[in-house]
C-alpha positions, 0 to 999 in steps of 0.5 A: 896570939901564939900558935900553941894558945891558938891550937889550945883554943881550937882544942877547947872549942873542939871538945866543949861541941862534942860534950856538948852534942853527948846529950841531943845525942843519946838522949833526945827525948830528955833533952828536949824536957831539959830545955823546957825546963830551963825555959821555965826558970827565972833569969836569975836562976839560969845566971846562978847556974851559969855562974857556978858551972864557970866557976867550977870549970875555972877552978877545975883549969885552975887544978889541972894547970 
């Protein structure tokens, strides 16, 4: 890999944490509840909502690039 894919990649990584601690942040208490619910729900649902959150943030560096 090129260095400027590389540093692309640690810059990705590197902002998917940050969004990703928003949440377990600010809100605990709601957190806590969301992955109760999560845990609650099928596989298949979780998958479909997997599949449609990497669907849209293909189409969204699709949009960007």
């Amino acid at each position: 890999m090129n260095e400027a894919l590389t540093h692309s990649l640690w810059l990705a990584t590197a902002l998917m944490l940050v969004l990703e601690g928003i949440m377990p942040f600010a809100a605990p208490d709601a957190f806590k509840k969301l992955l109760l619910q999560i845990a609650s729900m099928s596989d298949r649902h979780i998958r479909v909502s997997g599949l449609i959150t990497m669907l849209f943030g293909l189409i969204l560096l699709y949009w960007i690039n």
